[in-house]
N, C-alpha and C positions, 0 to 999 in steps of 0.2 A: 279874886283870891278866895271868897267864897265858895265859887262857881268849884275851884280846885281842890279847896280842901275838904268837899263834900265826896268829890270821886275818890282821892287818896283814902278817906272813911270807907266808902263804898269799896276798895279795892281791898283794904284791911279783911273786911269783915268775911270778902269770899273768901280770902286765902284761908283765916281762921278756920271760915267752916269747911274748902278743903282738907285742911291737915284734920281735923276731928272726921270727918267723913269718910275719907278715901281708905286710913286707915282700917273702920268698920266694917266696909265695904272688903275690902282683900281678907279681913278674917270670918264673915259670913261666905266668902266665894270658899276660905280655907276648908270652912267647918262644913260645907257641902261636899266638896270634894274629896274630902276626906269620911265622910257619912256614904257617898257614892263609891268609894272605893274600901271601905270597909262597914257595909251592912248587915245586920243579925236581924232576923225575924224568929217569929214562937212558932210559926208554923207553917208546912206544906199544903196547899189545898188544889186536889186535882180535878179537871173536868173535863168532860168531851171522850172518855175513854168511854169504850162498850166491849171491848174483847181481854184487854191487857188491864189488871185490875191496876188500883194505885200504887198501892205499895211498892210492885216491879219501878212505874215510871218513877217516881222516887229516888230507888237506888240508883238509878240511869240519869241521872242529873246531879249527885252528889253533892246537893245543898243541904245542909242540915240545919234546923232549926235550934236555933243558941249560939251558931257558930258564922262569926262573920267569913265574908264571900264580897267578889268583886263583878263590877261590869264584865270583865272576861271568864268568871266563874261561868257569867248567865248563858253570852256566846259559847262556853262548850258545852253546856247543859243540852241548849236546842241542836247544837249540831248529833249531841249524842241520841238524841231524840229521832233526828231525822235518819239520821245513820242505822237506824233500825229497821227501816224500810215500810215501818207500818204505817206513819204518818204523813198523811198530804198536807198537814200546816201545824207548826208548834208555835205558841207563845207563852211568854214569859215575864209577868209584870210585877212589882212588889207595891200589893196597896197596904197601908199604914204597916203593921207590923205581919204579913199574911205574904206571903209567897204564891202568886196564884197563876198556877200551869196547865196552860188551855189548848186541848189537844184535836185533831180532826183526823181520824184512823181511817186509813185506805179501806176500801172494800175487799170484803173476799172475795174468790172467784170460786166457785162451787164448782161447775162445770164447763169445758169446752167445748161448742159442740160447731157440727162443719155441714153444712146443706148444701145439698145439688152438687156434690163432688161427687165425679164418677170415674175422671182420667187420674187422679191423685188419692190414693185412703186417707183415711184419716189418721192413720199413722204418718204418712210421713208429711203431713200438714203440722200434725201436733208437734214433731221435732222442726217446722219451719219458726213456731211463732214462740214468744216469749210468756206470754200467760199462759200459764199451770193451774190447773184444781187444786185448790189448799194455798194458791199463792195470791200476793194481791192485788189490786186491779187500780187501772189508770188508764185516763185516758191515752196521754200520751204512748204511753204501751200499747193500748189497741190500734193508737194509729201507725203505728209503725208496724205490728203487726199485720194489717191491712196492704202495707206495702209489702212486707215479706211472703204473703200471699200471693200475691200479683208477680214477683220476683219467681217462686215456686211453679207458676204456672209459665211465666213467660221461658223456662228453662226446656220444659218441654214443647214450645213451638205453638202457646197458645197468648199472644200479646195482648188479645182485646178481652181478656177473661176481666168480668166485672165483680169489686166482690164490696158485700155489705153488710152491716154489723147491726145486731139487736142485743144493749144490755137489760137485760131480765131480771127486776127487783123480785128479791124473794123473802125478804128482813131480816133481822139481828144480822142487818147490815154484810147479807150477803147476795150476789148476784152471779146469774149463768150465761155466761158471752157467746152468741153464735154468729159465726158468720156464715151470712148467704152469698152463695157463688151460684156467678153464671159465666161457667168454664168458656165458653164462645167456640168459635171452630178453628181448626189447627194451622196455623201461617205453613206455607210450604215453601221451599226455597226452586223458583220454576229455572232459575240460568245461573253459571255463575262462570262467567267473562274475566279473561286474561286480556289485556292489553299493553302491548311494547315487548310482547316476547317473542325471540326468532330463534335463540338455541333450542329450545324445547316446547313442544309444541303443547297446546292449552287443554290437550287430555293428557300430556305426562302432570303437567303440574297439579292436575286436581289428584290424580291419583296420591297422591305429597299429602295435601292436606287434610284435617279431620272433616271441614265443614264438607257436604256434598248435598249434591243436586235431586231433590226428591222422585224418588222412584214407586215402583210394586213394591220392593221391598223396606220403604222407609217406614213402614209400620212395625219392621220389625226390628232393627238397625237403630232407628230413632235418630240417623247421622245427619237429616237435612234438617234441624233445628239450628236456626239464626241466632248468633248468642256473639256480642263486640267482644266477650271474653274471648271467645274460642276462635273468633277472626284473627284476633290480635296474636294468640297462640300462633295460628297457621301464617303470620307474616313473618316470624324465628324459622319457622319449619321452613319458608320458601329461600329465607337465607341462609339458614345452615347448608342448606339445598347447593343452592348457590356459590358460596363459599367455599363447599368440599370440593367443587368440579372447575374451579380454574376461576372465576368470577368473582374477583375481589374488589370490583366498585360497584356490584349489586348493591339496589338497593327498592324498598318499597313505597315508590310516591305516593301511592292511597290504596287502601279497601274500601269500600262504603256496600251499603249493604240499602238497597231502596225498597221500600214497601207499596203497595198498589193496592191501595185499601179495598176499591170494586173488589180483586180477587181475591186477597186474601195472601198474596204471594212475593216474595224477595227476591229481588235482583242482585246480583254480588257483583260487581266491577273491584278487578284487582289490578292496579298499574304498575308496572316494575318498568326499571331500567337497568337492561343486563349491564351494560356496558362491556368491554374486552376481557378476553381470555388470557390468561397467564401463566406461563410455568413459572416454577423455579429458578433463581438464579442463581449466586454464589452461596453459600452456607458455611457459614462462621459462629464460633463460639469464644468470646472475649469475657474476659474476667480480672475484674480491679480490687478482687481478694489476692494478696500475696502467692498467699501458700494454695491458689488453685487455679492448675493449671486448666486453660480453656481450650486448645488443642488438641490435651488429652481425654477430655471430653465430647470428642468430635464425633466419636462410634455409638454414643449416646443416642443423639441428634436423631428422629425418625424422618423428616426431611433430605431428598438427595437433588439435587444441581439435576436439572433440565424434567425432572418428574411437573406434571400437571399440578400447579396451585394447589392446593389442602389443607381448608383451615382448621380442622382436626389435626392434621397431622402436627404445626404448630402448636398444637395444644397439647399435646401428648408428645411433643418435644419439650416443652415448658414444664409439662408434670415429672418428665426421668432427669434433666437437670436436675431441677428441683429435689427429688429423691434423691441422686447420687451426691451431692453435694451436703446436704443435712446429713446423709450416713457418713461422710465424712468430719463432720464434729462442727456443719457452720447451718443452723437451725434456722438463723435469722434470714439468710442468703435467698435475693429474691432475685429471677429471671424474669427480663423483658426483652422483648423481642423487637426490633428495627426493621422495619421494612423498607425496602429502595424500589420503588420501582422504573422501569427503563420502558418507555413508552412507545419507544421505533423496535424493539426487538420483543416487545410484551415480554418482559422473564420481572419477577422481583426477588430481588436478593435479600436474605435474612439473616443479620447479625442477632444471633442469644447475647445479651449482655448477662455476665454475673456481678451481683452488688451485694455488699454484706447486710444493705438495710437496717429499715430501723427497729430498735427492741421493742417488741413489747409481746405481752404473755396474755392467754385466753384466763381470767379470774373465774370465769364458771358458764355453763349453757344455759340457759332459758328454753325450755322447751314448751310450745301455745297452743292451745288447738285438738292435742291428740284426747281426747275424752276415753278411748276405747284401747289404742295402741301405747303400750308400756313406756316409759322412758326409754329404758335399756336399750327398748330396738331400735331407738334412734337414735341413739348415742353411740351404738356401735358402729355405725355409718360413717362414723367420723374416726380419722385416723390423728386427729391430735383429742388431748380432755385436759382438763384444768390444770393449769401449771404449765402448759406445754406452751414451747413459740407459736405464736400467731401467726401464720400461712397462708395468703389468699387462696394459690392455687387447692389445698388441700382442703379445705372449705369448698370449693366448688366443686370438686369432686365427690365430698360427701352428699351436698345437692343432689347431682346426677344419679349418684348410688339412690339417695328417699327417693327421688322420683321411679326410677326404676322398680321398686320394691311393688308399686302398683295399686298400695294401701293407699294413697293419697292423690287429691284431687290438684290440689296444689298446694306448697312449698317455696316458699320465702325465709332467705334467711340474709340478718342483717347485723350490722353492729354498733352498739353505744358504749360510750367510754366507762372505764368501770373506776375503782373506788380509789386507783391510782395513777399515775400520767403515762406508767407501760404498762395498764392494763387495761383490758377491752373483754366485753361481756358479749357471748354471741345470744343472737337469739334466733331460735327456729321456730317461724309461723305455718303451721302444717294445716291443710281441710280437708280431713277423712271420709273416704267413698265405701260404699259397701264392696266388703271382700266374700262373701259369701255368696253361693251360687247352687241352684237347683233348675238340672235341667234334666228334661225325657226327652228322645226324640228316637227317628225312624231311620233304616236306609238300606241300599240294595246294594252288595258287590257281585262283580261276575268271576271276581278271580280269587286268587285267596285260597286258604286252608277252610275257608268258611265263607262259601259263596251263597246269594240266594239273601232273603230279605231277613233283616235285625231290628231289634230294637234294646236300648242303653239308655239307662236312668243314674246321677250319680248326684250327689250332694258334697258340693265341695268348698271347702274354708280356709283362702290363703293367710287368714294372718289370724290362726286358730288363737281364742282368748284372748287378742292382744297381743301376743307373745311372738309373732312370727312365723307360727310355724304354720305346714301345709298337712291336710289331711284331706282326705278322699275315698266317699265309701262310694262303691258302684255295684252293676248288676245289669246283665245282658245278655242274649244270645238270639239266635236265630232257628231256622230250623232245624239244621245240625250243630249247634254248638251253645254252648253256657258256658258264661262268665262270671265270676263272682271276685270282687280285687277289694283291697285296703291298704292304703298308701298313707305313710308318713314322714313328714321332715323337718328337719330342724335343722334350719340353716348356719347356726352358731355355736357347734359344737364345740361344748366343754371354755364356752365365751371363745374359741377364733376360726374365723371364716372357712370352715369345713361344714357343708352339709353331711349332716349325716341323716339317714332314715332305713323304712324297712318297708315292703310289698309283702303282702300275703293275697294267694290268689288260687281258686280251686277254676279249671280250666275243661270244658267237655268236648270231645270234637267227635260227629260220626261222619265216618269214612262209608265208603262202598260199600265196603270187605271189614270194614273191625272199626270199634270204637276206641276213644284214647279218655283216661279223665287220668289229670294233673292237679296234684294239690302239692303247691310249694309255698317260698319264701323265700324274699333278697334280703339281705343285709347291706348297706350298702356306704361308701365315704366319699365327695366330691369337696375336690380342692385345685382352687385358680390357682396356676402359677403366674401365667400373665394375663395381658387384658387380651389376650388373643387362646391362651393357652390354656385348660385346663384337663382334670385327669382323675379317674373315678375308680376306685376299689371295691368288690362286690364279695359276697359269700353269700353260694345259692346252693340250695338244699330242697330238691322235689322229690316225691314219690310217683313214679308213672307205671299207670294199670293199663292195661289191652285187653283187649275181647273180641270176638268176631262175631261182626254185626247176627240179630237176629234170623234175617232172614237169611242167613250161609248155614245153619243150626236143625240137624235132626237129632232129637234124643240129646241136647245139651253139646250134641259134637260136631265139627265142620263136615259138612256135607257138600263133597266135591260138583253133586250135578246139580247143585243151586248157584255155589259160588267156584269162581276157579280162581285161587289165592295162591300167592305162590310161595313156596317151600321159603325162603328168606324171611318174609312176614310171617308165614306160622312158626319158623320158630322164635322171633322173636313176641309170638304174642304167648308163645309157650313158657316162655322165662320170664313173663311177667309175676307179680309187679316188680317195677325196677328203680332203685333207688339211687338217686343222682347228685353226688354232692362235690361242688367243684367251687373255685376260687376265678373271680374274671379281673384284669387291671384293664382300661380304657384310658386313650388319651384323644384327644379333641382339640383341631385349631382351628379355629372361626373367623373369618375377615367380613362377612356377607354385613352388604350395607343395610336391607331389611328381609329381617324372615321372614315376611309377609309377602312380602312383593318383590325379592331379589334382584338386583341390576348384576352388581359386580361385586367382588371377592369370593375367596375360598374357605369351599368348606371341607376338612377331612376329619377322619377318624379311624385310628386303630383301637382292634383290643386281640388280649390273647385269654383265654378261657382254660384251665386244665382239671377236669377232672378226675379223683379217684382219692379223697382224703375221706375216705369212708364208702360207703353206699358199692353200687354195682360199676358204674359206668368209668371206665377210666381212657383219658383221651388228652390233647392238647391241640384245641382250635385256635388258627388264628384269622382274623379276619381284616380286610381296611376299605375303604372306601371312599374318593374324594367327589369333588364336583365344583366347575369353576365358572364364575359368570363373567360375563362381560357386554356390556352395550354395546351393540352395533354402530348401534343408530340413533343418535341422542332426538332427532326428528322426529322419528317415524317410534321410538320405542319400540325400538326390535333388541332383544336382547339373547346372547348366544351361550349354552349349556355344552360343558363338555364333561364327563362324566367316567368314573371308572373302577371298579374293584375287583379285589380276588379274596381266595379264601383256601387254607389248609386246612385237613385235619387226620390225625395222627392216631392211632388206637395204640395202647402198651397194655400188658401184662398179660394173663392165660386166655383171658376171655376175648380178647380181640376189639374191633370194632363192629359196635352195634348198627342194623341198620337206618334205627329211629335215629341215630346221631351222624349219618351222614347230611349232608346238603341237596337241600331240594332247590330246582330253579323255580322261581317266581318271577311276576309280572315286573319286579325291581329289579330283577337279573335280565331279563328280554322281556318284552311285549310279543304278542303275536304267537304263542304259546301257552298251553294251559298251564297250572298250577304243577308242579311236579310232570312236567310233559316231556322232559327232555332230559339226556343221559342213560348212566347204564341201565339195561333191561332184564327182565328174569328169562332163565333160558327154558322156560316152559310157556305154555301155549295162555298164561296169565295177561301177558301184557301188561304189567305194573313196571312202573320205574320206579327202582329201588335210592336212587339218589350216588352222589357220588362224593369223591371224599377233596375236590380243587374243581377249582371254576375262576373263571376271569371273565369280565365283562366290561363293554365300553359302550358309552353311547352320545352323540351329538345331536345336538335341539335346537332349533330357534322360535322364540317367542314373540307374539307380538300385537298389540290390541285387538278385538274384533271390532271392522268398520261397523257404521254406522250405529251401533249398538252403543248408549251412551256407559260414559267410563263408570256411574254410578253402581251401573249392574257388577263391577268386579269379574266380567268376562276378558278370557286373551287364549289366543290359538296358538299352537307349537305345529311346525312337522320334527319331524326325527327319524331316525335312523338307529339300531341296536345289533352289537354281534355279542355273540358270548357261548361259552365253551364250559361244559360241565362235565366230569369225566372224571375214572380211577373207582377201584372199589378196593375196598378190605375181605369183601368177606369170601366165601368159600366159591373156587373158581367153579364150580360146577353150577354153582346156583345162581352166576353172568351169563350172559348172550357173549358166544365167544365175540369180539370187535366190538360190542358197543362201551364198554369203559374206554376205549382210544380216543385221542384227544379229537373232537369234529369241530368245526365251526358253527353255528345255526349265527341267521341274520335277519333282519327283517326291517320295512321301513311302514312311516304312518305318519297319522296327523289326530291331533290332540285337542282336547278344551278345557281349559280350567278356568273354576268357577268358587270365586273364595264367598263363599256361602257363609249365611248366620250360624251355620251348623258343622264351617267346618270347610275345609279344602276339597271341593272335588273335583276328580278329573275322568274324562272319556275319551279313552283312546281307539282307536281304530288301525291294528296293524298287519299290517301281508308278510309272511314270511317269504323270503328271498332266498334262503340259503336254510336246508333242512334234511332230518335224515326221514327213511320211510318208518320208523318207530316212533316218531316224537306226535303229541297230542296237542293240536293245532287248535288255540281260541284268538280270534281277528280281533274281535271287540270284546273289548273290557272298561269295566265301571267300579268306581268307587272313591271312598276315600283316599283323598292324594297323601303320600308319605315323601314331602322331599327333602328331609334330610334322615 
């Protein structure tokens, strides 16, 4: 009993001192936590600054002395601190009544500076890395900058470039970061290997791609740099490839790209799996909106039953849906397409389904990236802007349009939801390339109004200030001739898709017999109607002088036993100067798969020209031209040219037709032929051909790699074949060779070389005339820049 009522005591007395304790205890835990969530100090005291005095840090932490403040005051205190970017460590501790904010300030960077660069300046080093002079310095920023060095060099074709960094104390805690490079030597790309391909052989498909196989000329070109970006680019290139020509279960099981460190050089293995060819099957258009009929939407459709597979063409069946349907009042309305395919007859058939889809609105663009190119010009790319229904297809359209523009390297555009459940925020991530360009260079034609060796200097800026627009100042000539031009454009007139610009250009040409200089200017309007169609409006205004070359000249006057010119040319160099202002409309329709390298589609163009809205010359030219390709030989890459134009022109009112304003044939009208060699003749013992006022010409070609010569060089051979007929005059019957304005034939065949050079297309033909009159002035070989369209 003892035993128990000592513990029932013992048990009293803890409970007691709990309840007096515990109490205590929760109001000393109170009175801290309420001290820690509301404390007042008398003062600020700051330390560790050397650049930014106190007072600033101070304001930047918005604790004030007298005034209580919390634990979470303190946290945005240091985050405002660090959010300044100058501090590599803030703290923030309250001893007794003192506030004390202990700072460790980034270093400056004084200077950047870059050694042993010699493939790369230091310009375009200093836009690779992230330290600035006057900005501040960290490691972690030079080490990454380290890598973006390495990154800059491995772009041009240099992987094993080694680079390393010296920072340079200089005090009042500032320093000069250099790095030492050692560029290495250039990786070169020696093979690069197709495997699993049997429709096209492993020189069409490199032709396809950007990457290519290092040559003589990849010093200039720079095209045989190894880069997983640009691999990965050219494996879309080999299936849109693929895709457009009938091959809808292409597809690419590897590229890899192997390095042989001994030499320095890449291997490229690309493995595809064509798989079957397919046409078209049935083509249908179904629609689960009421009020739209799918039917009559069927003429829409650029897809036809039994044509060759084309996944463009899908695609641009998908976009005129898509249009005609939103111009009919249903914005939301999305097309997808079904594909069937039939495996024993290879065709796949394609249902367009229309669906009203779901709502939702573009809230606003995001535009990332463009430093130098304006909003505007990217936003005009786009054919919806805020407010508008949200469109897949019309989005990726705009894509295709940025990338087209040429400003940019790459474009990415993506979407996150915006600030309501039918609204969605686009965003455009664009990496801008340089658009400006200064080039000199040389070269020699044989034919031409301007034959004999040249040289052309021009400075040119496609995406002048930002803005878009194109300008180009030049300067050229040769031995008989000076060029002087200034071109401007501005693709977005008045904000919609009209270019408009203007040429100004003073022009010299010496002739045998008389000199010519031209100082004019175009005015000019270009406007797409479709994606195939467009069509240009011009107002041109020259002043044209004549003279007769010095050496025809005694005493200031032609002097018949030096020169013998004939009565048509002296009077027209009598009525000079002559002033020429006329109004031209052009229309132009384009199918051609690449204007670089053409397989198949058509190209044509009319225009009609009339002059006499002022000035001297009054007349109405019309002109057209087409030219149609087509693959032979998807094997052998033989590709076949058919070709053909004519031309009128008309003289009205007292003065007639000029002889400077009729048609000269040229090396584009026939080969085999001099320059102005053929047609009517002066009926004096001159022997000039005066030119003539209709002409028609045709010509057939076939193209096709040159062996052994690898595809890198951008070598391929044509022969061909050319007739063409130049004939009629206007001017004064006496001053014709009676018969030679009647309509003749000339013909002639040859064989060809084109060479799409760093500089530019050229070609060398070698033609025989076959079919000629005894007047016409016969050149076999000719050289120059190629003009094919």
């Amino acid at each position: 009993m003892k035993a128990a009522s000592k513990f029932l005591s013992a048990a009293s007395a803890v409970a007691m001192s709990a309840a007096l304790v515990v109490p205590g205890a929760l109001a000393v835990q109170f009175v801290a936590t309420s001290a820690a969530e509301a404390a007042v100090v008398s003062r600020v005291e700051v330390s560790g600054n050397q650049r930014m005095d106190a007072e600033t840090i101070r304001n930047y932490i918005m604790i004030k002395p007298g005034k209580p403040f919390s634990s979470a005051d303190i946290d945005a205190a240091v985050k405002a601190l660090f959010g300044t970017g100058l501090f590599s460590d803030v703290q923030i501790n309250q001893v007794g009544s003192t506030l004390v904010v202990k700072v460790a300030e980034y270093q400056v960077v004084n200077q950047v500076l870059f050694q042993g660069n010699k493939k790369l300046k230091d310009n375009a080093l200093q836009a690779a890395v992230q330290l600035k002079s006057r900005g501040t310095f960290s490691q972690a920023a030079l080490d990454s900058d380290v890598e973006a060095v390495k990154a800059a060099y491995k772009r041009i074709g240099r992987d094993d470039a080694a680079v390393t960094t010296q920072v340079m104390q200089l005090g009042d805690n500032r320093v000069n970061v250099v790095f030492n490079i050692n560029e290495g030597g250039r990786t070169q790309i020696t093979a690069i290997n197709f495997v699993g391909n049997s429709a096209y052989s492993s020189r069409r498909l490199s032709d396809l791609i950007n990457t290519k196989r290092s040559s003589w000329l990849s010093f200039v070109l720079r095209d045989d740099v190894y880069d997983e970006d640009k691999l990965r680019a050219d494996q879309e290139l080999l299936r849109r490839f693929y895709y457009n020509h009938g091959y809808a279960d292409f597809q690419v099981v590897s590229a890899v790209g192997e390095l042989d460190s001994a030499t320095n050089k890449y291997t490229v293995t690309i493995t595809v799996q064509e798989g079957d060819r397919y046409n078209f099957g049935d083509i249908s258009v179904e629609s689960t909106i009421p009020e739209v009929d799918g039917k009559a939407l069927q003429s829409v459709v650029e897809t036809q039953k039994g044509d060759v597979y084309n996944a463009k063409k899908v695609e641009d069946s998908i976009i005129a849906l898509t249009e005609k349907v939103a111009g009919s009042g249903y914005a939301f309305a999305q097309v997808t397409p079904r594909g069937d395919r039939n495996f024993e007859n290879h065709t796949i058939s394609v249902v367009y389904t229309i669906d009203q889809g779901t709502k939702a609105y573009v809230e606003r663009i995001e535009i990332r990236g463009n430093d130098r190119t304006r909003d505007y010009v990217i936003r005009r790319e786009f054919d919806v802007s805020e407010g508008d229904a949200f469109n897949q297809v019309l989005i990726q359209r705009a894509k295709k349009r940025l990338e087209a523009l040429g400003y940019f390297e790459k474009v990415d555009i993506s979407t996150v939801p915006g600030s309501q459940p039918d609204q969605v925020v686009l965003v455009v991530d664009v990496v801008e390339k340089s658009t400006g360009e200064f080039s000199i260079g040389a070269g020699y034609s044989t034919g031409g109004d301007t034959p004999g060796p040249s040289v052309e200097g021009s400075i040119t800026e496609r995406n002048f200030l930002g803005r878009g627009q194109f300008i180009k100042l030049s300067a050229g000539g040769g031995k008989n001739s000076r060029d002087y031009g200034l071109s401007f454009t501005e693709p977005y007139f008045l904000g919609r898709r009209i270019a408009a610009g203007f040429d100004i250009f003073n022009q010299t040409r010496n002739y045998d017999h008389y000199n010519t200089e031209t100082l004019g200017a175009t005015v000019r309007f270009g406007l797409p109607i479709t994606n195939s169609i467009s069509t240009q409006l011009a107002y041109n205004i020259a002043q044209e002088k004549y003279s007769f070359a010095d050496g025809c000249l005694t005493n200031g006057a032609l002097d018949p036993s030096l020169c013998t010119v004939s009565q048509a040319i002296q009077q027209g160099v009598a009525e000079s100067p002559w002033l020429k202002s006329s109004v031209s409309v052009g229309l132009v329709y384009n199918t051609i798969d690449d204007m670089k390298n053409p397989h198949e589609g058509l190209y044509a163009n009319t225009s009609v020209e009339v002059a006499g809205l002022g000035g001297d010359a009054k007349f109405v030219k019309l002109t057209a031209r087409g030219s149609v390709y087509q693959t032979l030989s998807e094997q052998l890459d033989l590709v076949g040219l058919v070709s053909g134009g004519a031309g009128y022109v008309e003289g009205y009112g007292s003065n007639g037709l000029r002889i400077f304003d009729q048609f000269q044939s040229t090396d584009r009208m026939i080969r085999g032929f001099a320059y102005g060699g053929i047609g009517p003749i002066a009926n004096d013992n001159s022997g000039d051909h005066l030119g003539g006022t209709t002409y028609f010409n045709a010509s057939a070609e076939a193209q096709f790699p040159m062996p052994v010569i690898p595809e890198s060089f951008g070598l391929r051979g044509a022969v061909f074949a050319d007739a063409a007929t130049l004939y009629g005059s206007k001017l004064a019957s006496g001053l014709v060779l009676p018969g030679s304005a009647d309509m003749q034939l000339r013909a002639s065949v040859g064989v060809g070389l084109m060479w799409a050079s760093p500089f530019g297309p050229i070609r060398i033909d070698y033609a025989i005339p076959i079919k000629k009159q005894p007047t016409d002035n016969v050149q076999e070989f000719n050289f120059g820049i190629a003009t094919r369209f």
